[in-house]
C-alpha atoms as a printed R data frame, in Angstrom:
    type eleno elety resid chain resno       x       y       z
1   ATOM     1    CA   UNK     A     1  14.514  -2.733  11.547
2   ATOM     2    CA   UNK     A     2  11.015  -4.085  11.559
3   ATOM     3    CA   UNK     A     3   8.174  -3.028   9.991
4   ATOM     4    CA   UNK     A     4   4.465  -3.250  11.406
5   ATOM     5    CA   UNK     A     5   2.572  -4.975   8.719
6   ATOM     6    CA   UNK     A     6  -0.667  -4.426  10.575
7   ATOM     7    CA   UNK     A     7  -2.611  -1.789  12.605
8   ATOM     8    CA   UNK     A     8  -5.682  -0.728  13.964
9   ATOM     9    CA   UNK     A     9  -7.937   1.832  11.352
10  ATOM    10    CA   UNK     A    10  -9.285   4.404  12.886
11  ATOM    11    CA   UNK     A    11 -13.137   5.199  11.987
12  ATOM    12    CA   UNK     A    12 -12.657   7.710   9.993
13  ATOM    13    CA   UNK     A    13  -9.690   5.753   7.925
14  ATOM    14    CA   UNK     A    14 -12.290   3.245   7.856
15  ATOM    15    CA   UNK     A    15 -14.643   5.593   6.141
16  ATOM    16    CA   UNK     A    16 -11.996   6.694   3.627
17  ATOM    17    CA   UNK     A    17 -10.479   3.643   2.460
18  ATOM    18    CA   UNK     A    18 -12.409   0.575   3.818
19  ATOM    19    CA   UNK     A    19 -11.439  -2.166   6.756
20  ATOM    20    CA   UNK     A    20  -8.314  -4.426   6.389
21  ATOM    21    CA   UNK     A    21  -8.982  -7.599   6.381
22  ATOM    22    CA   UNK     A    22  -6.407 -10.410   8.007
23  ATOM    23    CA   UNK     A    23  -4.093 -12.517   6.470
24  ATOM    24    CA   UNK     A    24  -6.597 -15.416   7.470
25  ATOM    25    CA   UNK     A    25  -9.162 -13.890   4.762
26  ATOM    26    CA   UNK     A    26  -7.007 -14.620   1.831
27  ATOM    27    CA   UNK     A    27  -8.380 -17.130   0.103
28  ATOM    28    CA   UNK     A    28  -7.352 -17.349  -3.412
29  ATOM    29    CA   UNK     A    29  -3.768 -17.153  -5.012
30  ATOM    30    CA   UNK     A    30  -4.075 -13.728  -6.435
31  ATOM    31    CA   UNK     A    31  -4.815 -12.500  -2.622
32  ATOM    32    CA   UNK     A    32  -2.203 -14.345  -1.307
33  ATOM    33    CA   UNK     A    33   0.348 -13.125  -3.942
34  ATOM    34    CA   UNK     A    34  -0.771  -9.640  -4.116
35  ATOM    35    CA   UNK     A    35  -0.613  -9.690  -0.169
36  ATOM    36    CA   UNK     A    36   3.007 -10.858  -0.135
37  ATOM    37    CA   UNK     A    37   3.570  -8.141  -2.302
38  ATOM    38    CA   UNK     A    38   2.377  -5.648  -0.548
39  ATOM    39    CA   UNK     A    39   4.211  -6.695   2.543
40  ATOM    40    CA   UNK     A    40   7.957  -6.770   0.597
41  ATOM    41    CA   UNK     A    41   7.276  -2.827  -0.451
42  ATOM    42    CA   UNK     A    42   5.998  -2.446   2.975
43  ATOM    43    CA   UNK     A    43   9.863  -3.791   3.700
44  ATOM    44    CA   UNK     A    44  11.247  -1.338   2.045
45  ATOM    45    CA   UNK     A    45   9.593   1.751   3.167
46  ATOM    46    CA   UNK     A    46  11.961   2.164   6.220
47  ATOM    47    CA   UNK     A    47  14.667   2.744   4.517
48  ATOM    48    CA   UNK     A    48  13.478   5.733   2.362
49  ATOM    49    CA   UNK     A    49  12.703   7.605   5.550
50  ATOM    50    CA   UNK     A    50   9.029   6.151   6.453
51  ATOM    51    CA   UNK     A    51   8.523   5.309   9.837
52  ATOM    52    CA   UNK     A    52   7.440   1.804   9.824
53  ATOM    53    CA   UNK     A    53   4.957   2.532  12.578
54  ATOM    54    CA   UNK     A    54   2.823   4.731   9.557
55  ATOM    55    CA   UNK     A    55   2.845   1.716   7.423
56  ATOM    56    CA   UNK     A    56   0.566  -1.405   6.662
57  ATOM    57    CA   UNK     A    57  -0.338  -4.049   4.571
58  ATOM    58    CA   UNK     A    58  -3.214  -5.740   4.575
59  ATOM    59    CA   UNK     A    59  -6.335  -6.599   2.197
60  ATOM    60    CA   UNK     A    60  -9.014  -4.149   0.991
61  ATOM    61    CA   UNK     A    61 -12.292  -4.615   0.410
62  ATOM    62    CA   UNK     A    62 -12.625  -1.445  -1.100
63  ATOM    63    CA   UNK     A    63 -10.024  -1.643  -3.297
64  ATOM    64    CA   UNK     A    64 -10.696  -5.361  -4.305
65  ATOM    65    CA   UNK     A    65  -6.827  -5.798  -3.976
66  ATOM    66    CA   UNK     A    66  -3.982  -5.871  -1.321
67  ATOM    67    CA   UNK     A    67  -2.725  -2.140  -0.708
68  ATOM    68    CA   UNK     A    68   0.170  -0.448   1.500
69  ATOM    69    CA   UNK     A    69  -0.899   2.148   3.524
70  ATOM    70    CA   UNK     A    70   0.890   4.944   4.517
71  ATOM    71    CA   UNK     A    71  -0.546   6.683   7.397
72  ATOM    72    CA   UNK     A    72   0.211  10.938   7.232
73  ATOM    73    CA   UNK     A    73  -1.039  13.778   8.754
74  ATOM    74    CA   UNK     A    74  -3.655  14.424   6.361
75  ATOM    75    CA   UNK     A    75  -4.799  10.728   6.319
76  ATOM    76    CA   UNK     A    76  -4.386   7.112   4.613
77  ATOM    77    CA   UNK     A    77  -2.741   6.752   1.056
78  ATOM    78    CA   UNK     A    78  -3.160   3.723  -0.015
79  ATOM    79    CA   UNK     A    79  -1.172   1.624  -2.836
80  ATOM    80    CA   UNK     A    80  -3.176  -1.018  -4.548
81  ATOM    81    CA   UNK     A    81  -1.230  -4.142  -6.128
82  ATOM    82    CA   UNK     A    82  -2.923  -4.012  -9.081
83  ATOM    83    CA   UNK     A    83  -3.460  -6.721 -11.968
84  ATOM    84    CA   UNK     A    84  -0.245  -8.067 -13.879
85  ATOM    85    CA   UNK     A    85   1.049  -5.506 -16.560
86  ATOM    86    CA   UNK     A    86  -0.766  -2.673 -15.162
87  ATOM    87    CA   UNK     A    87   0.241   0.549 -13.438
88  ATOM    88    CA   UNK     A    88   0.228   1.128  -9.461
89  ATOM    89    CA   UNK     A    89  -2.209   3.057  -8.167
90  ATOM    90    CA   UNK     A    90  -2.372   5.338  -5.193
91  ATOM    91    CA   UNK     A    91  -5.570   5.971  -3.456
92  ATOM    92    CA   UNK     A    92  -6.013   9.144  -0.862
93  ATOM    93    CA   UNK     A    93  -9.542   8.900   1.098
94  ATOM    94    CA   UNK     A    94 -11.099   6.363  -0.755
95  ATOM    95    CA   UNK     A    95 -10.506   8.113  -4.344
96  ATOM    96    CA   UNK     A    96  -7.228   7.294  -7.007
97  ATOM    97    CA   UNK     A    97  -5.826  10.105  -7.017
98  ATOM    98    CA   UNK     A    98  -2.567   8.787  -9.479
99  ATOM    99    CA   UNK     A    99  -0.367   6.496 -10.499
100 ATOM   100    CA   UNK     A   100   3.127   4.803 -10.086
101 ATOM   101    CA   UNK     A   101   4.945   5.183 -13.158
102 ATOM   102    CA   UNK     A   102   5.682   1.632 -12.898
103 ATOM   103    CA   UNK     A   103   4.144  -0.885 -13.624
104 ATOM   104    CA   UNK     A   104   3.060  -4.674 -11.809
105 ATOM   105    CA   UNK     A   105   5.834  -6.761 -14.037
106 ATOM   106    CA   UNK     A   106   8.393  -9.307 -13.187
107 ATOM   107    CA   UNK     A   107  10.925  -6.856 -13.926
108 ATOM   108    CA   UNK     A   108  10.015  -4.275 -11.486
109 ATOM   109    CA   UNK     A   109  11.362  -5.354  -8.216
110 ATOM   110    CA   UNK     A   110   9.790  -4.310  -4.858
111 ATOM   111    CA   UNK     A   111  12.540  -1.866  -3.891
112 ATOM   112    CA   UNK     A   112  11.541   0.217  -7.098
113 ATOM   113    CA   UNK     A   113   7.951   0.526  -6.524
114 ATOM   114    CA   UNK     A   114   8.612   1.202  -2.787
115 ATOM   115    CA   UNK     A   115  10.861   4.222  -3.633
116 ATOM   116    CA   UNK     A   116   8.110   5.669  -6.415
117 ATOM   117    CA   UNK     A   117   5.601   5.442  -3.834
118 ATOM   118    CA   UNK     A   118   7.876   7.353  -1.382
119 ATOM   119    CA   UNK     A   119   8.471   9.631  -4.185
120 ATOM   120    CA   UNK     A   120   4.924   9.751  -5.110
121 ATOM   121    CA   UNK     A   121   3.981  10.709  -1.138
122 ATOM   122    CA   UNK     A   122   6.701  13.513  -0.786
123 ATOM   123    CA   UNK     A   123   6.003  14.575  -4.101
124 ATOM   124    CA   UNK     A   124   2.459  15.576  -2.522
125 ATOM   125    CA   UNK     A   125   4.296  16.708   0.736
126 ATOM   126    CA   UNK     A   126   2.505  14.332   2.205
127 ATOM   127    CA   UNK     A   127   5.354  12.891   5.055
């Protein structure tokens, strides 16, 4: 199954959260990585009952940082790939409204911070 690792804001998701920008506006490393990142938890959203059409990756201006969006009914969540050694954030209309209880390491593989996201989103009864 593939997963749509882009998509059109609307204007009031741009309001909330901030544009995307492409893959073509990373220009350091750290944007780079943190984008690739953000697409292999994209990846695994699928599979823990996301519909890949409600999900995105993509730089934020807003957020300073690569995020995956999760589109719902009551708008955008966002995850931000945050700095090494920190904690994952989730931001809901532009504000942080929690965090992952995982944190950015090398230990912490992509499949785990997908499914505490997907936690984190049902948790809030937001799919």
């Amino acid at each position: 199954m593939s997963t749509s690792t882009t998509r059109t804001p609307k204007a009031a998701d741009a309001d909330d959260i901030g544009c995307c920008l492409t893959v073509a506006a990373a220009t350091t490393t750290r944007e780079i990585a943190e984008l690739l990142q953000a697409r292999a938890i994209a990846r695994h959203l699928p599979d823990l009952g996301i519909r890949g059409s409600r999900i995105a990756a993509a730089l934020d201006p807003a957020a300073e940082s690569a995020v995956v969006r999760v589109d719902s009914a009551d708008g955008l969540y966002a995850l931000v790939i945050p700095p090494v050694g920190q904690a994952f954030p989730v931001l809901y209309r532009g504000r942080r409204i929690g965090a992952l209880d995982v944190r950015r390491v090398p230990a912490t593989s992509d499949s785990t911070a997908a499914t505490h996201y997907a936690l984190f989103l049902r948790d809030r009864a937001a799919l």
